[in-house]
GUVO-114498 format. One record per residue: z, y, x of N, C-alpha, C, CB in turn. Coordinates in steps of 0.05 Angstrom, whole numbers, plus 5000, padded with zeros to 4 digits. Glycine has a CB too. Layout:
ZYXZYXZYXZYX;...
END
This chain:
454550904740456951034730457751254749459350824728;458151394738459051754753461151664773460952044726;461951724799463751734814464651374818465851944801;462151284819462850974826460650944843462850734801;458250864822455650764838454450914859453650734821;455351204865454051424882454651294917455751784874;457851134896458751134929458950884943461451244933;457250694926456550414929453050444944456950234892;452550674943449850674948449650624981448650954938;448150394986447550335013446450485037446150175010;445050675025443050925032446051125048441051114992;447351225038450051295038451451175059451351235013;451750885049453150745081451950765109453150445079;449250775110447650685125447851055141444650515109;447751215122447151485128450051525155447351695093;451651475135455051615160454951315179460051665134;454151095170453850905196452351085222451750615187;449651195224448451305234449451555243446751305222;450751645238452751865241454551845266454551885217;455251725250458551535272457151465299460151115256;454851275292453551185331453051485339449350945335;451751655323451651925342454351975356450952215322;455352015340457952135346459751955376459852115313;458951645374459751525399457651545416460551255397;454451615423453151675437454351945446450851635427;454752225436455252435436457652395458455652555408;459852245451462352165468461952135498463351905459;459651905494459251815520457651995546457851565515;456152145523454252315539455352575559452452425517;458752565542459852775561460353075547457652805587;459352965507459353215506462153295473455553305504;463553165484466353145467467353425457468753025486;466253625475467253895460465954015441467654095477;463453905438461453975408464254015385458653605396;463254295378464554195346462353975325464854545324;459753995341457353915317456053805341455254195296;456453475344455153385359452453325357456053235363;450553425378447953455373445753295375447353625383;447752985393446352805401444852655383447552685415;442752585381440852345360440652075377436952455352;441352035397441251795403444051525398440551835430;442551325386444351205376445550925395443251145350;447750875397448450655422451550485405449450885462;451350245410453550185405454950015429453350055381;453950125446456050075468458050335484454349925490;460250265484461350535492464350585513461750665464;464950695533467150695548469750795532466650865572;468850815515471250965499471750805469470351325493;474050835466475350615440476850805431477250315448;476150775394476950875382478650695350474851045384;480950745353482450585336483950685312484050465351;482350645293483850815270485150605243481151055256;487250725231488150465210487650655185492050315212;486550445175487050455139489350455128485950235124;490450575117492750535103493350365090493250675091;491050445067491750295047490250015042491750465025;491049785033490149555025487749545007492049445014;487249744991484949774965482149824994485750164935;483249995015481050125038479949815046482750345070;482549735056482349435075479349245052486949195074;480249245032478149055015476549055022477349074993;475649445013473749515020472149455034473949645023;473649495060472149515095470949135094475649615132;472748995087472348765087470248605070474548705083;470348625048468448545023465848625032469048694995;465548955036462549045052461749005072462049255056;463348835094462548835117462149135139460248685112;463849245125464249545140463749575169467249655137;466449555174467249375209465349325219468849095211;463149095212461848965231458949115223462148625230;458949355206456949545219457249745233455549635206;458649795249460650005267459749885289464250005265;460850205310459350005343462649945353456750295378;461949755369463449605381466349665390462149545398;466549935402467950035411470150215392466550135427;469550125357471450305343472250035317469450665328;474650065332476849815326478649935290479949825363;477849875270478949845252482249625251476549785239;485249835244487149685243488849695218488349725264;487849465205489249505180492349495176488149325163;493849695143495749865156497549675130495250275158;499949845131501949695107501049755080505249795107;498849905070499250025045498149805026497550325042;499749655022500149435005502949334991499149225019;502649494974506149474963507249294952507149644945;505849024940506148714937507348594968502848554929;505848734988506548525012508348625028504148445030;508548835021511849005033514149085023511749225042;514648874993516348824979517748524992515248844950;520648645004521848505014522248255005523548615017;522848055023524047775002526847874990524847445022;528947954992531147974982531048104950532548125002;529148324956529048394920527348114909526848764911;525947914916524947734908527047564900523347664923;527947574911531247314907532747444893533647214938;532947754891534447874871533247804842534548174876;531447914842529347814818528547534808526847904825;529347434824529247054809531947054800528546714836;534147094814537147044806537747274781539347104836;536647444773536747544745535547444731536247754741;532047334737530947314715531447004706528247414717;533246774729535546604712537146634695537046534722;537546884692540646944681540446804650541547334680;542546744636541746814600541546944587542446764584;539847094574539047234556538047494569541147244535;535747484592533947534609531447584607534047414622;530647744595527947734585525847894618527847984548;525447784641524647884673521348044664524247524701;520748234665518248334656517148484694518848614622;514148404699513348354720510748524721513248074724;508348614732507048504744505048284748508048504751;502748184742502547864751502447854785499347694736;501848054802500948024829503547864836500248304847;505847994832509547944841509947644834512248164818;507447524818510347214816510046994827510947054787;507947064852507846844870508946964894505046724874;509547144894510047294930513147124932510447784935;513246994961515546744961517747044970514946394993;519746924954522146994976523246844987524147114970;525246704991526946635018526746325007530846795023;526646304980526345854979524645874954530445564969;524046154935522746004918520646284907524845824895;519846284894517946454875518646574849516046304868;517646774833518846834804517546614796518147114786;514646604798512846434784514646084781509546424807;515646074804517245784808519745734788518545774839;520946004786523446124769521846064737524346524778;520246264730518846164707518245844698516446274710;517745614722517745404714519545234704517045334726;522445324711525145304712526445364684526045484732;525145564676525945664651526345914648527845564643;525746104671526846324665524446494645527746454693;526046704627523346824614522047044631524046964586;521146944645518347094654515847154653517947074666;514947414640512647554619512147734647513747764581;508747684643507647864660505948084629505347664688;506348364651506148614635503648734649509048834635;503848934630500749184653501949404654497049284638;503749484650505249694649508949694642503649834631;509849894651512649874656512850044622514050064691;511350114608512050244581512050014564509950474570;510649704570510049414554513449344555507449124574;514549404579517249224586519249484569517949154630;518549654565521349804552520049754519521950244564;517649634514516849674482518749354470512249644476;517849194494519348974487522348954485518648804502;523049154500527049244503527049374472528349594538;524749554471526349674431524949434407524550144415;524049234411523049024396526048884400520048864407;526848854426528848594415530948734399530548394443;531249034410533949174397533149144360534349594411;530949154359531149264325531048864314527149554308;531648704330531948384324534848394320530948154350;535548664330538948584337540148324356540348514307;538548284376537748074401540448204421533748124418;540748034424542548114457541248114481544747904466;539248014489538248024508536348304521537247814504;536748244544536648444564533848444581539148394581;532348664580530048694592530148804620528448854575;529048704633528648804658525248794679531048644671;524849054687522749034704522849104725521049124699;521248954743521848974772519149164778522048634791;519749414782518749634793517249644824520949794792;515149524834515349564858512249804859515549254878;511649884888509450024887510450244915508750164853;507550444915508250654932508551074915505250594957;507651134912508551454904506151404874507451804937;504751204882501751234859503251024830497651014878;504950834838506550714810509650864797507350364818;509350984815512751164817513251344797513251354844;510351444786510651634759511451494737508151794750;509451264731509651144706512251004706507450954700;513950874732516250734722517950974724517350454737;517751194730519651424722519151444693519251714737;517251484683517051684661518451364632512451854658;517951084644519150824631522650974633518350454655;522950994646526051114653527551284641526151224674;524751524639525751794624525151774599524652064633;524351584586524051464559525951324551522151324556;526551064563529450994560531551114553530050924577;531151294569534651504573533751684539534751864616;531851794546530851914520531951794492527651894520;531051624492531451414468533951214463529151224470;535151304485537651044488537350864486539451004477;535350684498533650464511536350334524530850574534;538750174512540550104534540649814539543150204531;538649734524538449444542535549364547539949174525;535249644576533449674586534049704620532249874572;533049584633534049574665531349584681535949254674;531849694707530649664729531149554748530149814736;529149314768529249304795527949404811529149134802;528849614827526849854840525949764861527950144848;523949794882523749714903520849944906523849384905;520950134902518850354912519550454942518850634890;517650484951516550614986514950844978514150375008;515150935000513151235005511551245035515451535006;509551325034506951205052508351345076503251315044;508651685080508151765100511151675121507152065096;513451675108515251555130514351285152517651455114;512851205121511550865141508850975161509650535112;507651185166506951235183507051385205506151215176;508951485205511451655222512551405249514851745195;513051175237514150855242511650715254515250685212;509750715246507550615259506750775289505350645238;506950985282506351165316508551295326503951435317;510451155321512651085332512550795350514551075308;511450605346511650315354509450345375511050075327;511450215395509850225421507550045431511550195440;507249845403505349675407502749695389506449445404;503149935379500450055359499050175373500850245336;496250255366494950375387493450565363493050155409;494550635340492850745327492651035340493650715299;490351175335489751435346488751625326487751415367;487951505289487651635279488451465247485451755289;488351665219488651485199487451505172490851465196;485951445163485351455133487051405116483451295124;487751655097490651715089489451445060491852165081;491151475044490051355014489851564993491951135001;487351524981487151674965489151694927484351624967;489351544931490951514901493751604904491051194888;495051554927498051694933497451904935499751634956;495752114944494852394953494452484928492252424972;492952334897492852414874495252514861491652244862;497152354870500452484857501752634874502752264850;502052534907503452674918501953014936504752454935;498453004935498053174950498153064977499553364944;497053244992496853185029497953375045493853175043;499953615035501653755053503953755070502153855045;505353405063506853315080505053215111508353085063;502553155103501053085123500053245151499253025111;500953515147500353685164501553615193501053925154;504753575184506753605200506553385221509153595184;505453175203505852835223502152965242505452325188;500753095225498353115245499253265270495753275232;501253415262500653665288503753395309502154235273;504753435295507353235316506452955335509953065290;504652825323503452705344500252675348504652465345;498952915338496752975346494652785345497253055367;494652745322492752495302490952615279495152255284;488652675281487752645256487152545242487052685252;488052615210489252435185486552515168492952545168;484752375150482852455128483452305111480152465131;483552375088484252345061482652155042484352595051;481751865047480451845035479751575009479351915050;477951644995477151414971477051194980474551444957;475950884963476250624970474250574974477350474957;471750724952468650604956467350534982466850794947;466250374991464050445018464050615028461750445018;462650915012460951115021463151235028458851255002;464851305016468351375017470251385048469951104997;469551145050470251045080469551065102470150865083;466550995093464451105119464151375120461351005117;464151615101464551935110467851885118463752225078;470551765110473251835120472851765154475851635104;471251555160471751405187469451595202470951025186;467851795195465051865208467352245214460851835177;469152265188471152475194473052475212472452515176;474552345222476452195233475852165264476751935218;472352055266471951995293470752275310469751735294;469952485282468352725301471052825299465152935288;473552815291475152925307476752835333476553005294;476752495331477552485359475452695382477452145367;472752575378470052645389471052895406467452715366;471153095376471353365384474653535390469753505359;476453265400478753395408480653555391478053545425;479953565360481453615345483353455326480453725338;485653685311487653555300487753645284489753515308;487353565257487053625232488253515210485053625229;487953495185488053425154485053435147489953645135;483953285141481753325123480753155096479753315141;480953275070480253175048478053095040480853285034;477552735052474552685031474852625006472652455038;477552615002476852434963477752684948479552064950;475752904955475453164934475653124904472653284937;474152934902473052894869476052784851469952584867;478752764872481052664858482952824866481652384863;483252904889485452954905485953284914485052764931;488353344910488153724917490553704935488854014884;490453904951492253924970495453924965491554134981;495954034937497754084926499553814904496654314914;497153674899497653474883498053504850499853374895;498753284840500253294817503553434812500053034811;503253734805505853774806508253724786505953984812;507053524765508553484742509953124745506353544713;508353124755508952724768510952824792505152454787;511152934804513253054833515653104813512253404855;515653334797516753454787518953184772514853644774;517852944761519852754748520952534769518352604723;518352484783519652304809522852464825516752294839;522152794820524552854838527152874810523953214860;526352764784528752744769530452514767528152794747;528752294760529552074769530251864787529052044763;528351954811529251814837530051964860527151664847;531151984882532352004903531251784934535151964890;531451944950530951874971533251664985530452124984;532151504992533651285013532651145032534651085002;533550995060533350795078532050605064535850705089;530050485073528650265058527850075072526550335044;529549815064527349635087524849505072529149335104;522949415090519549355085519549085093516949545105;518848915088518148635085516148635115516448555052;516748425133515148495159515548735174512448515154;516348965171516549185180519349215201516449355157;520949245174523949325177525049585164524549345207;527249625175528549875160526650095164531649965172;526450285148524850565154526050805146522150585139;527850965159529351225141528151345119529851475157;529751395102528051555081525451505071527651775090;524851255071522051145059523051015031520350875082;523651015024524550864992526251044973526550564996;525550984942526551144923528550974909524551254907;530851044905532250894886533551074869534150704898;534351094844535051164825536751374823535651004815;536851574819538351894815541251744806536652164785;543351964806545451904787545051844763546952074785;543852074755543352044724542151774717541452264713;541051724730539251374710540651124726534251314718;543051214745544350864757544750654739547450864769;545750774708545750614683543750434679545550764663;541050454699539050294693538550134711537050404687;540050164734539349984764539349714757541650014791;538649504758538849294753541449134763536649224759;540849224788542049044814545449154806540349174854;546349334801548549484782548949304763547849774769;547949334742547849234716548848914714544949284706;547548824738548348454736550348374764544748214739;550948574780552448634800550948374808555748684797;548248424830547148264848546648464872544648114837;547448344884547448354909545248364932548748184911;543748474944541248404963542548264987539348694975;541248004995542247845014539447885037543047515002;539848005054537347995070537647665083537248275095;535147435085535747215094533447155117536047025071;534147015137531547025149530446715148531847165180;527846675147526546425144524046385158526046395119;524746075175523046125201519746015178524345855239;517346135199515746105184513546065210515646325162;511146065210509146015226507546365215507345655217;508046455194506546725180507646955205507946825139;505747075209504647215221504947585212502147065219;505347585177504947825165506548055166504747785144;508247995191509948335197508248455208512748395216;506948225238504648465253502448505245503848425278;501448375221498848445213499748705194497048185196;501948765178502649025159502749235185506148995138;503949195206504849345223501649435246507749155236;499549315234496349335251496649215276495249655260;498349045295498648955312498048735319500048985313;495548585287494848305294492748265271497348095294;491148135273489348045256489647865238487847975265;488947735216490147445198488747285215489347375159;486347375219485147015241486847065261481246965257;488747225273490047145291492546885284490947395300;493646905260496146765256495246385254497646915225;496346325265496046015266496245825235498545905287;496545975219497245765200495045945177501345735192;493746185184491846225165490246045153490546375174;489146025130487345935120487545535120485046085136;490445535137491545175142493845155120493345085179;495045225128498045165112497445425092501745195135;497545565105497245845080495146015075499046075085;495045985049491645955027493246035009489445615017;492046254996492646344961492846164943490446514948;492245864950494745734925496645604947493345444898;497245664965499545624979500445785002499445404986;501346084992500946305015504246255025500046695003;503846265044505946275064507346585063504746195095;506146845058507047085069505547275040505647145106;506747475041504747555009502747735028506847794975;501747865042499447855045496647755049499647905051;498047405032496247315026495447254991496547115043;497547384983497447264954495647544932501447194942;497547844951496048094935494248084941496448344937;493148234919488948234922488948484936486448274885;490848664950491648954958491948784995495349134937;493048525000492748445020490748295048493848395012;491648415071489548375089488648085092490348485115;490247905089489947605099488247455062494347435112;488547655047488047575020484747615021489747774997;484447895033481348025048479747865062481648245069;480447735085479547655100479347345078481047715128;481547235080480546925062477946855042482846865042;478247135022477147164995473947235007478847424975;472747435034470847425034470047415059470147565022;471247285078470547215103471546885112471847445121;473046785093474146525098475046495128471846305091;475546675138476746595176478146885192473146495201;
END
């Protein structure tokens, strides 16, 4: 298949694997100011450590499922990052979202990843056992089709979807929105809980216990939003950022990009996921995100608060907020746990580090949702490394 199998090709992996040891032989040899390191000798032992995070959770699979990582030399420390928007959906919109989708005459439209991620005592999925009506969807256009099905029942009941994601789901539950409004969709609601990547990595090399030095941006946020905000965070703390796909081959040219610029002392932007991504982006998906949503303080599940990382609803569409609409309230609650998954979102820990991995908490009984998304690290590691 065109733009799949090219980059599943082992030949490919093996090629920028080979690359990369140059490039840490080249290091060691003393000769870091190469723009084009010339060395052919390959070593995977090395005085120098190089630590770069994946952003995104689709990368993390990746690296994981293929055994990426453990064809790398020794000395270049893969740290997986928050871009998992199941597992950095707070508990409180979780508790918001069970306590609506109790309500009567509640029709809760989801997601299936969202209805096991625990919040603070219980689950949607748990809520669904309870009675609440909870329908998992594939799209936020299923949950407004079902809002003009009940209206032409002449139904009282009230649809609601819980919106979560990063800049790459943010079009479609806008454009659910600007349809609504369009149509006078009014017993149609949202629970928002969208993030935006690059504040959360502004916050990461910010944190004095990260050691990241470089980052593989995600490619599918870069498809809507473009990579020109990225300049600014490269040159401000002097990190280079590459842009890239989920495949293998994808990874291994982002990580073989990434390291010949530590190598070679530069600070850059560089775009590998050409075949999707333009510098500029999608300017018609920007163009509605900046109609319907607005910038806000957002807190991240494991993280914490992050300025200006989250979108919540313009004036014009508050009519649709959920949390408005049923006047609920976000209760931030804290709940002691043995989970581990702020510092693993935050790259500051491994899942085989956390004591209760793979014991108490297992994907039919996850303790933390980065074990439950298939977008999550502890979900990665369980599903194809068991440890």
């Amino acid at each position: 298949m065109k733009y799949v199998d090219e980059y599943r090709d082992p030949k490919g992996v093996h090629y920028f694997r080979k690359k990369i040891e140059d490039l840490v032989s080249c290091s060691d040899n003393g000769n870091a100011s190469l723009s084009t390191p010339l060395s052919t000798t390959s070593s995977t032992a090395s005085s120098t450590t190089f630590s770069i995070m994946e952003v995104c959770g689709g990368q993390t699979h990746s690296i994981v499922k293929y055994g990426l990582d453990q064809l790398l030399p020794e000395n270049i420390q893969l740290i997986h990052g928050p871009g998992c928007p199941v597992c950095v959906t707070p508990s409180e919109i979780i508790d918001a979202a069970i306590k609506i989708a109790l309500m009567p005459d509640v029709v809760f439209c989801s997601f299936g990843d969202m209805l096991r991620v625990p919040g603070s005592t219980k689950s949607l999925l748990q809520a669904k056992s309870e009675g609440a009506d909870v329908r998992i969807v594939y799209s936020p256009m299923d949950a407004l089709n079902i809002a003009k099905d009940i209206l032409k029942e002449g139904s009282d009941k009230q649809v609601v979807f819980l919106a979560v994601g990063f800049e790459t789901t943010a079009p479609a539950n806008g454009m659910a929105l600007y349809q609504a409004r369009q149509q006078q969709v009014d017993n149609f609601s949202m629970l928002v809980s969208q993030v935006t990547v690059p504040p959360a990595m502004v916050a990461i090399l910010q944190n004095e216990e990260t050691a990241v030095q470089g980052f593989l941006a995600a490619g599918h946020v870069c498809t809507v939003m473009g990579y020109q905000q990225y300049h600014a965070i490269a040159r401000q703390f002097q990190v280079p950022i590459v842009v890239t796909g989920f495949e293998p081959v994808d990874v291994m040219q982002g990580l073989y990009e990434c390291i010949r610029m530590l190598v070679c002392d530069e600070v850059a932007v560089v775009n590998q996921y050409r075949r999707s991504v333009t510098e500029a982006g999608n300017p018609t998906a920007q163009r509605l995100l900046e109609t319907v949503f607005q910038l806000q303080d957002k807190e991240w599940r494991g993280v914490g608060r992050i300025a200006q990382s989250g979108l919540e609803l313009a004036d014009e569409y508050k009519h649709y907020d959920a949390l408005r609409r049923f006047n609920v309230a976000l209760k931030k609650t804290d709940v002691e746990s043995p989970c581990i998954s702020g510092e693993i979102l935050q790259g500051v820990k491994k899942p085989s580090q956390c004591s209760a991995f793979g014991r108490s908490c297992t994907p039919e009984s996850p303790l933390g949702a980065t074990m439950v998304s298939t977008e999550g690290a502890c979900s990665a590691y369980y599903l194809y490394r068991g440890s």
